[in-house]
C-alpha positions in Angstrom: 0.0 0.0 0.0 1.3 3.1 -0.7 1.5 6.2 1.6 -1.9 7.9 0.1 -4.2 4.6 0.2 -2.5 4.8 4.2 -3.4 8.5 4.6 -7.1 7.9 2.7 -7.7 4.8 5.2 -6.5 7.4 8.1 -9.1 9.7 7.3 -11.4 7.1 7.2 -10.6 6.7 10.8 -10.6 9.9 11.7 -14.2 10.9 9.9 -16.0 8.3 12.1 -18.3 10.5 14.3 -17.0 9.2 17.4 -13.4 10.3 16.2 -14.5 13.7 15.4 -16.1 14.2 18.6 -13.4 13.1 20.3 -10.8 15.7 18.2 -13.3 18.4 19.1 -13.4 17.7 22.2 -9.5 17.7 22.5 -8.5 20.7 20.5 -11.4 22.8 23.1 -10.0 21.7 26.3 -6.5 21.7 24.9 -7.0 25.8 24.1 -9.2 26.4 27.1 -5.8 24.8 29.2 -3.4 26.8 27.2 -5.6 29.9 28.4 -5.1 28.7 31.6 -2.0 30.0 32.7 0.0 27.4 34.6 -1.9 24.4 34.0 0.5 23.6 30.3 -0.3 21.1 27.6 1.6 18.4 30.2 -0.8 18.4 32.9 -3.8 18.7 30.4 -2.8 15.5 28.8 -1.4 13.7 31.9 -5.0 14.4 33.9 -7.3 13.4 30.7 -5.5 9.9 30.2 -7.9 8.5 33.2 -10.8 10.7 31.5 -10.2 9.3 27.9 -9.7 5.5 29.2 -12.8 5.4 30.8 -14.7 6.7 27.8 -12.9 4.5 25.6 -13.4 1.4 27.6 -16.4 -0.2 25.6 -14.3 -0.3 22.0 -12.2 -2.3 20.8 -8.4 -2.1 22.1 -7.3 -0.5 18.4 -10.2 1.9 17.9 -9.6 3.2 22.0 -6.1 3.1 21.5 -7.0 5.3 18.2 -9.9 7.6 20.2 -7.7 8.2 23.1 -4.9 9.5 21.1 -6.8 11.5 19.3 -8.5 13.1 22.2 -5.5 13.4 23.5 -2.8 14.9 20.8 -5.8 17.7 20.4 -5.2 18.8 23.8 -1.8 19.1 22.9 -1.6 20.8 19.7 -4.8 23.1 21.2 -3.1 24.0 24.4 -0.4 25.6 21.8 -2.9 27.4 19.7 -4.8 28.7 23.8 -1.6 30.1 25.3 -1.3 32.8 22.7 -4.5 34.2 24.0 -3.2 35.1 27.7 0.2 36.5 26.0 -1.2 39.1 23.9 -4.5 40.0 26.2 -2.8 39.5 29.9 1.4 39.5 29.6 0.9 36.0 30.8 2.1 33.3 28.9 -0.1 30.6 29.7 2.5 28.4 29.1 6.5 28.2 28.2 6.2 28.1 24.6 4.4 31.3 24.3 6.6 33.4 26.3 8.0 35.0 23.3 4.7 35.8 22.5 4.1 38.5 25.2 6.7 40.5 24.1 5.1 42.0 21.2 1.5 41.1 21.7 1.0 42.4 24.7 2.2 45.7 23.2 0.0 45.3 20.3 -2.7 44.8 22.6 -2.3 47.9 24.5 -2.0 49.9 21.2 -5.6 48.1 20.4 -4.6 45.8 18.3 -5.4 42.6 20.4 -8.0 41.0 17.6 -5.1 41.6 15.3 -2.5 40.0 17.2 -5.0 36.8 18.1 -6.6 36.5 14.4 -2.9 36.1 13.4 -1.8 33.8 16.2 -4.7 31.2 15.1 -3.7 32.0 11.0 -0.1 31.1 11.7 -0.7 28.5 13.7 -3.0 26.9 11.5 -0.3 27.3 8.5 2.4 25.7 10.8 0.2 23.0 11.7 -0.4 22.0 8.1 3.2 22.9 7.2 4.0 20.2 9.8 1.2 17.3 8.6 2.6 17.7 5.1 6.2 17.1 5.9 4.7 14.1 8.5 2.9 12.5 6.0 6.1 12.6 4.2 9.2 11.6 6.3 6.8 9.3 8.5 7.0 6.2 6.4 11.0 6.4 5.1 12.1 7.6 8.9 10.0 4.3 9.7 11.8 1.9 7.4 15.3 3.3 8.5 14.7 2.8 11.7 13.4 -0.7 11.3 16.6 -1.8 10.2 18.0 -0.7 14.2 18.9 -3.8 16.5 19.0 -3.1 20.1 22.6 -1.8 19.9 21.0 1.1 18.2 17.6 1.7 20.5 19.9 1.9 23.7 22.3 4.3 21.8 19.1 6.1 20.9 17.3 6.2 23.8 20.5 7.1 25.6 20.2 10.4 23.3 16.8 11.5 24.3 17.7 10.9 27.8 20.6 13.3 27.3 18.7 15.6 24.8 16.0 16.5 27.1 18.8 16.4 30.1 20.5 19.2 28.6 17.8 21.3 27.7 15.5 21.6 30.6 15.8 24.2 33.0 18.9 26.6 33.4 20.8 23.8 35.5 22.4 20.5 33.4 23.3 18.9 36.6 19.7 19.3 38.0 18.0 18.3 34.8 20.5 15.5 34.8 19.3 14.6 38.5 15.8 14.1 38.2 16.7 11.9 34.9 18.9 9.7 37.1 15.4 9.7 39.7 13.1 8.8 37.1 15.6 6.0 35.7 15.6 4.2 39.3 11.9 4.8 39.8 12.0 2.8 36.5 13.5 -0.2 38.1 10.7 -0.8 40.8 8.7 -3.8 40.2 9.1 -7.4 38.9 12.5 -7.6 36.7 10.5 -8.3 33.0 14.1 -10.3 32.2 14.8 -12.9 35.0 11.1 -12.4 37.1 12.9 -11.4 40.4 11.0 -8.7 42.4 13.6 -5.6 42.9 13.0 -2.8 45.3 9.5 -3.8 45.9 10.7 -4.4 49.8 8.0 -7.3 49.7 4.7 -4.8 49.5 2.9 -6.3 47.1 1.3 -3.3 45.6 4.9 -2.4 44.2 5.4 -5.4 42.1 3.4 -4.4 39.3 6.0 -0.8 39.2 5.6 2.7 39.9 2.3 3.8 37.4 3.7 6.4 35.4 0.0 8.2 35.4 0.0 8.6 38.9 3.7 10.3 38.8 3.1 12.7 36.0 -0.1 13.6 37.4 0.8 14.6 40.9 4.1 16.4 39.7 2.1 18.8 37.1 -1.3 18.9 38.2 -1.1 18.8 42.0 2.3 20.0 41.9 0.9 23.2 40.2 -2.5 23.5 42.9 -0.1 23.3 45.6 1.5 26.3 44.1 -1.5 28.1 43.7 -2.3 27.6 47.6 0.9 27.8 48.9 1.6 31.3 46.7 -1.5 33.7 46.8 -0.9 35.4 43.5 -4.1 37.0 43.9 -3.9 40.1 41.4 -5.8 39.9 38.5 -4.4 41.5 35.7 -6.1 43.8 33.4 -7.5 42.3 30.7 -6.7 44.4 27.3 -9.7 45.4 24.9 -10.7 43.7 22.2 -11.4 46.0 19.1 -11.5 44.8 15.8 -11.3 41.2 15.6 -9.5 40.6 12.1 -6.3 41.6 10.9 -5.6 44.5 7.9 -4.4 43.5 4.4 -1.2 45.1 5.4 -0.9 43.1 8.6 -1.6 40.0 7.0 1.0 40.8 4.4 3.8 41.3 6.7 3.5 38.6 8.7 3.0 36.1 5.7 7.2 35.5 5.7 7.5 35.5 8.9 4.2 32.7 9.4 6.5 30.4 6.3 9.8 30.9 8.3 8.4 30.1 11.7 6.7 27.2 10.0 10.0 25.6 8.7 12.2 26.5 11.6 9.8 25.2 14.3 9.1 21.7 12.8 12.7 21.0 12.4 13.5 22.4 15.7 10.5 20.6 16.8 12.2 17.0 15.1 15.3 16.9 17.7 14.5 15.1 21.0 14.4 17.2 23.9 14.3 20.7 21.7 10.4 21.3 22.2 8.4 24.4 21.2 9.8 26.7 23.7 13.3 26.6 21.7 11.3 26.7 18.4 9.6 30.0 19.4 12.9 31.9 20.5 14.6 30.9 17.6 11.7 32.1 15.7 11.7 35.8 16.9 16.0 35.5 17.3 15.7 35.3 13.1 12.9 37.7 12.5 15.0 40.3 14.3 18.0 39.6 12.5 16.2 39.1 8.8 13.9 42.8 9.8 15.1 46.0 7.7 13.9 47.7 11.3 14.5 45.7 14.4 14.2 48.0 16.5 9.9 47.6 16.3 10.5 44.5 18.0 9.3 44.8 21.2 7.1 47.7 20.7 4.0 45.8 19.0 5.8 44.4 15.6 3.2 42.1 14.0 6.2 39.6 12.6 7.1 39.0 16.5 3.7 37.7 17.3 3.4 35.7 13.7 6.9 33.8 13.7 6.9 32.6 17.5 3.5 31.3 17.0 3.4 29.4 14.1 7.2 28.0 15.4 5.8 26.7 18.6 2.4 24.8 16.5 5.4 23.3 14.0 7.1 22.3 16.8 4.3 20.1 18.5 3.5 18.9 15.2 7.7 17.7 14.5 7.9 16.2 17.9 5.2 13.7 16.7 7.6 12.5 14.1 10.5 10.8 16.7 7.6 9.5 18.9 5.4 7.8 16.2 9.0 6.6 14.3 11.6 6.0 16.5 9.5 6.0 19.8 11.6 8.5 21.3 9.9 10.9 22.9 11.1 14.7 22.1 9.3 16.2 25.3 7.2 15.9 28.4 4.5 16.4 26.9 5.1 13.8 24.2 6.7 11.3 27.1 3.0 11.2 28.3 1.5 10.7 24.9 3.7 7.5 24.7 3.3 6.9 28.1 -0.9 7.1 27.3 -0.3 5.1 24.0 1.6 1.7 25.9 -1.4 1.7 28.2 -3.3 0.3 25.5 -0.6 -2.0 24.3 0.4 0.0 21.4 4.3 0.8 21.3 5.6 3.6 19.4 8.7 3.6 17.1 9.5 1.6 13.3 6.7 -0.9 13.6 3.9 1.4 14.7 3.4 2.3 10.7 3.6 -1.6 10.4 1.8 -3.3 13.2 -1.2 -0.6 14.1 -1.3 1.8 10.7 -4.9 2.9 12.1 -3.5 4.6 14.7 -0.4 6.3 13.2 -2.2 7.2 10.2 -6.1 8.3 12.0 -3.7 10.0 14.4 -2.0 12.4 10.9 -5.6 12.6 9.6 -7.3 13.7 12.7 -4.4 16.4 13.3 -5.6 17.9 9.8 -8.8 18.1 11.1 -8.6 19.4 14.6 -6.1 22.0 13.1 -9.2 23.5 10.4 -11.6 22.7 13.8 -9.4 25.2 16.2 -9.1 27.7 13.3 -12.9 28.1 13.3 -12.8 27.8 16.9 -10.3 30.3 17.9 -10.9 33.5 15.2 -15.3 33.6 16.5 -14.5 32.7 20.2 -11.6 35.0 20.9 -14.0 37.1 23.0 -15.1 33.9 24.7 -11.6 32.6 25.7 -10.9 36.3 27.3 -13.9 35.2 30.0 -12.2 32.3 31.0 -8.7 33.6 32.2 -10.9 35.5 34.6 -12.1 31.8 36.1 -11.1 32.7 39.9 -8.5 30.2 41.4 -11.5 29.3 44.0 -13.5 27.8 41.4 -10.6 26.2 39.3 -8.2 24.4 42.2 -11.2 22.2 43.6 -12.0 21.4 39.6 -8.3 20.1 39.1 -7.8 17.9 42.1 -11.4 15.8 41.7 -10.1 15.1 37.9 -6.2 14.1 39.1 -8.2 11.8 42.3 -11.0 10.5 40.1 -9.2 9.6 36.9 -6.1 8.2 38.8 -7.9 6.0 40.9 -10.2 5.2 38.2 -7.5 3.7 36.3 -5.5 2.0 39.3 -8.8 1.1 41.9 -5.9 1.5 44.5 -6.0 3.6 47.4 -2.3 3.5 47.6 -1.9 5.0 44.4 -3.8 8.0 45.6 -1.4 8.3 48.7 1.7 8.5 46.4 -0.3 10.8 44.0 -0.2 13.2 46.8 3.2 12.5 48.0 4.1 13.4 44.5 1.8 16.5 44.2 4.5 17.9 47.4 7.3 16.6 46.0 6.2 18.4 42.3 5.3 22.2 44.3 9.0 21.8 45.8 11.0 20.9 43.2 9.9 23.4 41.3 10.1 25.9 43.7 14.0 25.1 43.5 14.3 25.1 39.8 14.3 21.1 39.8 12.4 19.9 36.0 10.1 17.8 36.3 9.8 16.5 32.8 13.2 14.8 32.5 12.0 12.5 35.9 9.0 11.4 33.8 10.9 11.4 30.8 13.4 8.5 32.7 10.3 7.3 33.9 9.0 6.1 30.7 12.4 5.5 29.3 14.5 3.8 31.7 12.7 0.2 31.2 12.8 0.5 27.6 16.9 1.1 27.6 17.4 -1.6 30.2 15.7 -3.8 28.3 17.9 -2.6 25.2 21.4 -2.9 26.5 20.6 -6.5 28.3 19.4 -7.7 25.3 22.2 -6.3 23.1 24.6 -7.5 25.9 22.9 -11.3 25.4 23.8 -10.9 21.7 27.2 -10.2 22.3 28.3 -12.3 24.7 28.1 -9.2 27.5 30.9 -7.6 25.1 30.3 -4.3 25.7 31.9 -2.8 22.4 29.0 -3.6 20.4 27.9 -0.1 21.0 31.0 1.3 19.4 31.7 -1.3 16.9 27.8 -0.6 15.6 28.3 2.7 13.2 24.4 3.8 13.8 25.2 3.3 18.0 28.4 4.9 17.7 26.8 8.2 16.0 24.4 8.3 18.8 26.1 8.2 21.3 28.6 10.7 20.2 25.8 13.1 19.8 24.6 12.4 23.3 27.8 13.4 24.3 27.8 16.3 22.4 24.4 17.2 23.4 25.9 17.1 26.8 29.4 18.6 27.0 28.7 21.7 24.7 26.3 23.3 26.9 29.0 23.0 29.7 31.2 24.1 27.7 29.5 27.0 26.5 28.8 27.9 30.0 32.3 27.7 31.3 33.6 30.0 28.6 30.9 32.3 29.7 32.2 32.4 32.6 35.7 32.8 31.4 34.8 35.8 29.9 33.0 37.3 32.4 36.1 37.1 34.6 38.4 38.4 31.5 35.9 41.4 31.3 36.0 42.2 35.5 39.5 42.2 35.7 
């Protein structure tokens, strides 16, 4: 079958009302969680797995398995289209990718130009996100049959990478980031030894044998983590919300931010493609170029219509290129995409070469139902601007009690296990203070999901090769990876140190 009759069969997924429902469904609570500020695309997805697994439950294990990831890639892709709106209307990102963003939307917005600035938020995001479905359609299937050809030499290489791509890119600190990926790699070793069947760190308690749940962890770390914030910090002014005048943009507007909508595109989705990048990378890049390629940089910052256009349609083409290592290689390029794979092994479907091969409905339902909840959030977002300005004013009284029932319901929905709930509070402390200290959170969850997957790697490449450990050299595709890795880890430090070399050469 060639790639069309795959894509045509996709859609024939996707269209089934169910399906649509469920992409609607998605791509409104994903924007109404990227208005939000705080919540993030993470703890949207992470607190709707329990949601979508109980709706689900009645089909059959390929259609939930498609249904749920639909529902749930929308509240992804949504939440990055939603956190434009708090940006430009309220200088608060609602979440990291579209901090960019406030810099010259909110000034656009106080110059009464906020339906301007949101009209071409949802335009260039929409462009990026079709930008991105074309080139996934695309590379999907050849990435695929490269990576088929990998032994386990070359997953543990590769896993190794995202471990040390996402390592070096969260937070301002390597060795923290580096920290909580060596925490979520030993929470990974609780539970029954899948190799020789011998209980390890279990301490005999029988509820431990089955492993940590990843659901419970990811959900008390972002959701609870971020109510306990809320509590423990009263941030109780309410900003002004700007004015919304005129809700679509001028033929000049849309005319200068058509290059900058293209560029964005491009740059994000290959930004987007490298594991641990993420949009928040993509949208600083984005505005980075825009400054340098403007014949007056100087506007930037003062309301430039380019600076709102780029950023935005980088961090969509982002989202939409990090699907592309998950769905091929199963490597997940950020948090939010380690709980998508996390959501998709629940139902016993495992990412990387053979997805394409052994489940095409849902790699190919999950393209075709991207197409659609991109055209769905476009006619959401341009009428119900106005709408989405309401609900940032949803007082914290109201919204905190909302978030805990969802985490408590759908977690122990899922587990039926009282224990669960005890660590999913333990875990909703430990999330408030390790963020309070500038601890990430997503490489833990990220070595979470990982760290049985790369066990499982090197033991069986270890088996093949008599436990000679040069196979990982002596393989050319291992080798590369893991010199990357490497890379991916020393330059930053590097970087940083001759920083500070500097800094001393220009004191004394």
């Amino acid at each position: 079958m060639s790639t069309i009759d795959y894509l045509i069969q996709g859609f024939g997924t996707a269209l089934i009302w169910y399906n649509i429902l469920f992409a609607f469904v998605g791509v409104l609570i994903g924007t109404a969680v990227g208005v939000l500020p705080g919540i993030g695309p993470m703890s949207g997805v992470a607190l709707l797995i329990p949601v979508t697994a109980s709706i689900t439950g009645g089909l059959p294990p390929e259609q939930a398995a498609t249904s749920a990831i639909i529902l749930l890639a929308g509240v992804y892709y949504g939440a990055m289209y939603g956190g434009s709106t708090t940006s430009i209307l309220l200088n608060t990102p609602g979440e990291s990718s579209s901090v960019v963003t406030t810099l010259d939307g909110y000034q656009m917005a106080k110059k009464g130009r906020a339906g301007s600035a949101l009209s071409i938020a949802a335009i260039g995001s929409f462009v990026a996100g079709i930008v991105t479905l074309a080139a996934l359609i695309l590379l999907a299937k050849p990435l695929s049959s490269v990576a088929i050809k990998f032994g386990p030499a070359e997953y543990f290489s590769l896993m190794l990478l995202g471990l040390g791509a996402v390592s070096g890119l969260a937070g301002k600190s390597v060795t923290k980031a580096l920290i909580m990926t060596v925490c979520g790699l030993l929470l990974g070793t609780i539970g029954i030894d899948s190799v020789s069947g011998i209980a390890r760190f279990t301490f005999d308690v029988p509820w431990l044998y089955q492993g940590i749940e990843f659901l419970t962890i990811a959900v008390g770390l972002f959701a609870l983590g971020e109510v306990f914030k809320t509590i423990l910090e009263k941030d109780e002014e309410d900003a002004e919300i700007a004015k919304i005048n005129n809700l679509l943009p001028s033929k000049e507007e849309l005319k200068e931010s058509a290059a900058p909508i293209v560029r964005g595109s491009l740059l994000g989705f290959f930004v987007g493609i490298l594991p641990g990048a993420g949009a928040t990378l993509a949208s600083f890049f984005s505005y980075i170029l825009e400054k340098k390629v403007s014949k007056d940089p100087s506007k930037f910052g003062t309301g430039a219509i380019a600076g709102v256009a780029a950023p935005e349609s980088a961090n969509n083409a982002a989202s939409g290129g990090a699907m592309i290592p998950l769905l091929t290689l199963g490597i997940p390029g950020s948090g939010t995409t380690a709980i998508l794979m996390g959501a998709l092994m629940m139902y016993n479907v495992q990412p990387g070469p053979l997805l394409f091969e052994d489940h095409p409905q849902v790699a190919w339902g999950l393209i075709a139902s991207m197409f659609i909840g991109n055209i769905m959030l476009l006619i959401l977002n341009l009428p119900l601007v106005r709408v989405f300005a309401k609900i940032i004013q949803t007082p914290k009284k109201f919204l905190i009690p909302m978030i805990i029932a969802i985490s408590i319901f759908g977690v122990y929905a899922v587990q039926v296990s009282t224990n669960d709930l005890l660590l999913l509070l333990v875990c909703g402390i430990l999330g408030y203070f390790l963020t309070k200290n500038d601890y990430p959170i997503a490489p833990l969850v990220l070595g979470l999901v990982l760290g049985p997957m790369v066990e499982n790697n090197l033991r069986r490449a270890l088996t093949i090769s008599n436990g000679d450990f040069s196979i990982f050299l002596t393989r050319p595709i291992s080798l590369v990876f893991i010199l990357i890795t490497l890379l991916w880890l020393v330059i930053p430090l590097m970087l940083k140190k001759r920083g500070k070399d500097v800094i001393i050469n220009i004191e004394g």
